[in-house]
C-alpha positions in Angstrom: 2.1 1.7 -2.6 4.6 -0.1 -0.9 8.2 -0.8 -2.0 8.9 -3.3 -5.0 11.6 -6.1 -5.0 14.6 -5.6 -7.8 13.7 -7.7 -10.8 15.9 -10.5 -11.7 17.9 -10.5 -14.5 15.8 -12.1 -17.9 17.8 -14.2 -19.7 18.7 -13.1 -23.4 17.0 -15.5 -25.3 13.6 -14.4 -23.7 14.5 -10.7 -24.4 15.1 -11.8 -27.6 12.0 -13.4 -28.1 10.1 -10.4 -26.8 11.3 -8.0 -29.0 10.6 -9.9 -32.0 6.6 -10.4 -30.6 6.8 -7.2 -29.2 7.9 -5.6 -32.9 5.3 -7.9 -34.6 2.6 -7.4 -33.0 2.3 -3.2 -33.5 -0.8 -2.3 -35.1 -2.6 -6.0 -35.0 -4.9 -5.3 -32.0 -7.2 -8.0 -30.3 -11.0 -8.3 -30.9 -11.4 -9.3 -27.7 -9.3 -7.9 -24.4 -7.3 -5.3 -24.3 -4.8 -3.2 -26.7 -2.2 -0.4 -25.0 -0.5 0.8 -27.6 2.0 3.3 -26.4 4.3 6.2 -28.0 7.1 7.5 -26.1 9.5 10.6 -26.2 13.0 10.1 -24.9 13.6 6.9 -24.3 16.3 4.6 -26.0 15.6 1.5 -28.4 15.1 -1.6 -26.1 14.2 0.2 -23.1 12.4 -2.5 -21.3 9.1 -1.6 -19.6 6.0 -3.7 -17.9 2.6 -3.8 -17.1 1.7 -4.8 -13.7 -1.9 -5.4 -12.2 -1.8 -3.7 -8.9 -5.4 -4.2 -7.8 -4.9 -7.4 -5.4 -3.6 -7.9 -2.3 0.1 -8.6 -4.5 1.1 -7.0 -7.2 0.5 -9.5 -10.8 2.5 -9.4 -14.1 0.9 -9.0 -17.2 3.1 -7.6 -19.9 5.8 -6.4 -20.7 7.6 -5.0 -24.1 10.8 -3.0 -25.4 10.3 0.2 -26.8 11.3 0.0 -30.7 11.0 3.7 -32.5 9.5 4.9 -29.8 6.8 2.7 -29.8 5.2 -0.1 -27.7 2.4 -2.3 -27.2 0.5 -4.9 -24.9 -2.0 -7.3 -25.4 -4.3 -9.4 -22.9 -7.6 -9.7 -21.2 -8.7 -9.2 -18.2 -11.7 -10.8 -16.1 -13.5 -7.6 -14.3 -14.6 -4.4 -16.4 -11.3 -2.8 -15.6 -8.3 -2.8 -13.4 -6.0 -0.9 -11.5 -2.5 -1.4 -13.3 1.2 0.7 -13.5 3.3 0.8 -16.6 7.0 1.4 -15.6 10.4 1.2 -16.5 12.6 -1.5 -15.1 14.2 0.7 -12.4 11.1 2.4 -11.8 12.2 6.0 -13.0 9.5 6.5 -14.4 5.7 4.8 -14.0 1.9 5.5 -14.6 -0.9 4.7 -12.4 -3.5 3.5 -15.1 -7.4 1.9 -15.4 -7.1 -1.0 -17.6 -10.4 -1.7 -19.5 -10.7 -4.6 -22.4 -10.6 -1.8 -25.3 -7.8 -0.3 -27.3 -6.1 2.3 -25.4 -3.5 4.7 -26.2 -1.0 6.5 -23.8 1.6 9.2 -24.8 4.2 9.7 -22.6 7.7 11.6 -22.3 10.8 9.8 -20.0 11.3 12.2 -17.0 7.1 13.1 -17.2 5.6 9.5 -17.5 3.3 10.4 -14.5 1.8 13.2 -16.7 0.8 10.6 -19.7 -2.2 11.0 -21.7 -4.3 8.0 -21.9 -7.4 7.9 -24.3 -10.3 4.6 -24.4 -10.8 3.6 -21.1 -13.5 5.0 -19.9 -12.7 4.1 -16.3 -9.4 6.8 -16.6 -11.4 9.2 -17.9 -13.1 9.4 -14.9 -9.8 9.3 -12.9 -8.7 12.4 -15.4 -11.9 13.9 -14.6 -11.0 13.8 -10.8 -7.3 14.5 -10.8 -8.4 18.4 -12.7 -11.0 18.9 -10.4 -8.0 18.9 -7.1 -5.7 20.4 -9.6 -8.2 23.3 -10.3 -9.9 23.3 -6.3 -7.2 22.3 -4.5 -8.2 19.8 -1.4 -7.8 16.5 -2.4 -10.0 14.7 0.6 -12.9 17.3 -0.1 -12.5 16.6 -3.8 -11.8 12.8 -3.5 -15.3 12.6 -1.1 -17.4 14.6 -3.3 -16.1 12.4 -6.2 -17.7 9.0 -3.9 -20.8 10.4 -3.4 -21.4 11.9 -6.9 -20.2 8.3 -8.6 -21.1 5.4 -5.9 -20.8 2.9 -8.9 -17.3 3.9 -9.9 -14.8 1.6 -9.1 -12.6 4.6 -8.3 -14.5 5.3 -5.6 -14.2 2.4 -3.8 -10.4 2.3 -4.7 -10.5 5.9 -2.9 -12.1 4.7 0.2 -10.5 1.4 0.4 -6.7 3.7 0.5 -8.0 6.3 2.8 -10.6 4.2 5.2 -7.9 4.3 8.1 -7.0 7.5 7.9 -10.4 9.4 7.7 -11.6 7.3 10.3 -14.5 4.9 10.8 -17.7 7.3 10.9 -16.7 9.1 7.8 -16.2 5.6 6.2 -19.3 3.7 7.2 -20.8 7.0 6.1 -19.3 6.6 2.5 -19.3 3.1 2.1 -23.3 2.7 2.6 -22.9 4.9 -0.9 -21.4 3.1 -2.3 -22.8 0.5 -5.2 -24.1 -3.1 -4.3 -21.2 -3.7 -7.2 -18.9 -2.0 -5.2 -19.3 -3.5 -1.9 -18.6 -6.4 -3.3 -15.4 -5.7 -5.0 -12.1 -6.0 -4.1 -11.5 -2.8 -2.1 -15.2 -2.7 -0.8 -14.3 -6.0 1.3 -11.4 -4.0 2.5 -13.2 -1.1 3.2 -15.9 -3.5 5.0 -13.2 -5.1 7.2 -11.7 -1.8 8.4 -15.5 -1.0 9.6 -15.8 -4.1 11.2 -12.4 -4.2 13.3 -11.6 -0.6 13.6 -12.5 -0.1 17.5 -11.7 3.8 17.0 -9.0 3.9 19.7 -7.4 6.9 20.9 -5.4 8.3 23.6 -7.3 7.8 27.2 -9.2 4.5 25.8 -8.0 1.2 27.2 -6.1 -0.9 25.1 -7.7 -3.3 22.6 -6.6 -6.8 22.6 -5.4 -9.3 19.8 -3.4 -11.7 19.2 -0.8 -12.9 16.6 2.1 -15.5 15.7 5.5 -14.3 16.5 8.8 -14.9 14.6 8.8 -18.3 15.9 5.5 -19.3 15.2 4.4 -18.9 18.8 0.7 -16.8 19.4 1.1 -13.8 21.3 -1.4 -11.5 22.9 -0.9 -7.9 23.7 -2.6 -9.0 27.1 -0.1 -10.9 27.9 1.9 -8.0 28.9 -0.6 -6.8 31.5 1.4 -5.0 34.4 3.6 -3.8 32.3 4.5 -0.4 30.4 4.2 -1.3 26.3 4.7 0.6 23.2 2.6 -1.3 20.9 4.5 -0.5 17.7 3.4 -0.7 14.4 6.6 -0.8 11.8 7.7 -3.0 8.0 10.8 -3.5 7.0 9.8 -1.6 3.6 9.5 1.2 5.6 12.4 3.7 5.5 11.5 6.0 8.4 10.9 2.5 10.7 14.1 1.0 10.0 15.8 4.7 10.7 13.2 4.4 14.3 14.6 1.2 14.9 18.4 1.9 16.6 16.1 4.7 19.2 13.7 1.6 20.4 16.4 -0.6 20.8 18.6 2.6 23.1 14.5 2.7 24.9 14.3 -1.3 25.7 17.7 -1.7 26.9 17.2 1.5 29.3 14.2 0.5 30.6 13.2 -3.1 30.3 14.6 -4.1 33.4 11.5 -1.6 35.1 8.9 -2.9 33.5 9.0 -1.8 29.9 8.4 -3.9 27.1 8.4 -3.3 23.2 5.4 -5.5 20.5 5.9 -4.8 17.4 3.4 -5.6 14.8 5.0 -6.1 11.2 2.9 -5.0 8.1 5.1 -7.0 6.1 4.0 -9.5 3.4 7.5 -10.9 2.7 8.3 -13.3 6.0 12.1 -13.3 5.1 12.1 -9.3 4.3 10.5 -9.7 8.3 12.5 -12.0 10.2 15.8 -10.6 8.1 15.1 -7.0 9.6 14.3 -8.2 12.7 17.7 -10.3 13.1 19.9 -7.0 11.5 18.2 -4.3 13.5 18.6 -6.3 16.9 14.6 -6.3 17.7 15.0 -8.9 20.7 11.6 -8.0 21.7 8.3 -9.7 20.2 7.3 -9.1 17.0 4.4 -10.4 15.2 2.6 -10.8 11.9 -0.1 -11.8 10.0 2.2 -10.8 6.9 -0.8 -9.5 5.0 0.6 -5.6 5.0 -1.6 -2.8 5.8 -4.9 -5.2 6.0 -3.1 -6.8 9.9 -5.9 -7.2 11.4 -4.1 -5.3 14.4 -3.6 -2.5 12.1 -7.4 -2.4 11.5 -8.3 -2.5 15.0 -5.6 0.9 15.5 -6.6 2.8 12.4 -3.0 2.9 11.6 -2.6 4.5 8.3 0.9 5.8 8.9 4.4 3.9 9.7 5.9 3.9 11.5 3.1 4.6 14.4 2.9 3.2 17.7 0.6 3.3 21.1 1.9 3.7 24.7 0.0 2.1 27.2 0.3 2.1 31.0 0.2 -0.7 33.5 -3.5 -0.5 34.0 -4.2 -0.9 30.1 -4.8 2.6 29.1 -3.6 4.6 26.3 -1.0 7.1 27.5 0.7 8.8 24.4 0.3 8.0 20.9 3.4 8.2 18.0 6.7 9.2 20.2 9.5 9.0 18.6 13.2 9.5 19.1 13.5 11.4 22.1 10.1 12.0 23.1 10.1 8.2 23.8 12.8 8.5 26.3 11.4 11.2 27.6 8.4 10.2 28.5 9.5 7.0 29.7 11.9 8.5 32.1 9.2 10.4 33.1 6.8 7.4 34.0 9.9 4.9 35.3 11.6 7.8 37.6 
């Protein structure tokens, strides 16, 4: 999951206001929608904690509630048979990775072990319980997690699995999976995902020639990695939520001002969705070079046609288009550049 924005301060009279519903509404349940009703150990009166939908392209709020007596409760509906949603505390310390269905549910959960929660009536978690002690007990979560898509093809979980792993296990083993998968399924959410990866994904590897595509820059501009044909390029795939990209940043910019005057040249593809967390980085880390962005995250259509499912990760191609080195880093960059520019 990628990395959340700090929440903005609440003003007191809403805190206020959500206490009271909050502490009124224990017990009263919906007969229609949903019902989490939650006990807690360890966690101080009006500890303020949320319920997010996380099954879209952006993360939605739903809920949110103080813990009173170590207690806690939300109410809603939701459209689908269930949803992917995380309860967590405000500073994210602690969270939970849940299936929402429109039933009563329960969850029991200790601060410091809120990932280990027990969650009773959704039917939809039970399943997700089912497959979390099956790779607790074998071990091998991608042999687990695959024989889990082809013994439940009509589980949304399964197409949740293949829609998060698609890139990284590679087209063949994904077509293979997804034509398993439910009519339901394709049609979901994460099976249009997992339907776009198949359809982009050119299954590029070191020794191929380079795929082409093009994208708007910081300044609105279209660029096309063809447009840098002649010259040495490290197609560069990075987001400024991305910790070990912004520590890769200072080396690129050491590598471009060594060697762009013989031919080298940076394109860095941002799988950003926030266009002022983008152009912000870009601007502080000195990344003269072009960047683009379709500022759609991990679903760049660039990032589809790669089968990038790690960042940072980047592609070095020579002057005649081929792909000459995958991933360097640091000083392997250098070092293989001095190697091709001596």
């Amino acid at each position: 999951m990628t990395d959340k924005k700090r929440r903005k301060k609440i003003p007191f009279h809403f805190l206020l206001w959500a206490l009271l519903v909050s502490i009124n509404s224990f017990g009263q349940g919906k007969s229609k929608g949903f019902t989490i009703i939650g006990e807690t150990v360890g966690f101080a009166d009006s500890t303020f904690i949320y319920l997010d939908d996380i099954s879209g392209s952006n993360g939605t709020h739903m809920d949110s509630a103080y813990i009173v007596n170590n207690r806690f409760e939300y109410s809603g509906s939701i459209k689908r048979k269930t949803i992917l949603a995380t309860i967590e505390t405000q500073n994210y310390s602690d969270y939970k990775f849940l299936w929402v269905e429109n039933s009563v549910m329960n969850i029991k959960a200790e601060k410091g072990r809120f990932r280990n929660a027990a969650i009773t009536g959704s039917k939809t978690q039970e399943k997700q319980d089912e497959l979390d002690s099956a790779i607790a007990k074998h071990g091998n979560e991608k042999e687990q997690e695959m024989l889990f898509i082809d013994q439940n093809p009509s589980s949304i979980i399964s197409a949740y699995i293949l829609s998060v792993y698609c890139k990284g296990w590679g087209k063949d083993t994904t077509e293979l999976l997804y034509g398993k998968l439910s009519k339901d399924n394709k049609e979901s959410y994460y099976g249009r995902n997992i339907f776009k990866f198949i359809s982009f994904n050119k299954k590029i590897g070191i020794g191929d020639k380079y795929a082409d595509f093009s994208q708007a820059n910081t300044q609105g501009h279209t660029v096309k990695l063809s447009d840098y044909k002649g010259k040495v390029v490290l197609l560069d795939f990075w987001a400024s939520w991305c910790g070990p990209c912004v520590e890769e940043n200072p080396r690129l910019v050491e590598a471009y001002k060594e060697f762009k005057d013989k031919g080298f040249e940076i394109l860095g593809v941002s799988a950003d969705n926030d266009k002022k967390s983008w152009l912000n980085t870009v601007k502080k880390d000195s990344l003269v070079w072009q960047n683009v962005s379709e500022l759609n995250g991990d679903e760049n259509t660039a990032v589809l046609i790669y089968g990038v499912s790690y960042f940072p990760s980047n592609y070095l191609i020579d002057r005649d288009g081929t792909i000459i080195a995958k991933d360097l880093r640091g000083d392997a960059l250098a070092a293989k550049l001095k190697e091709i520019f001596k």
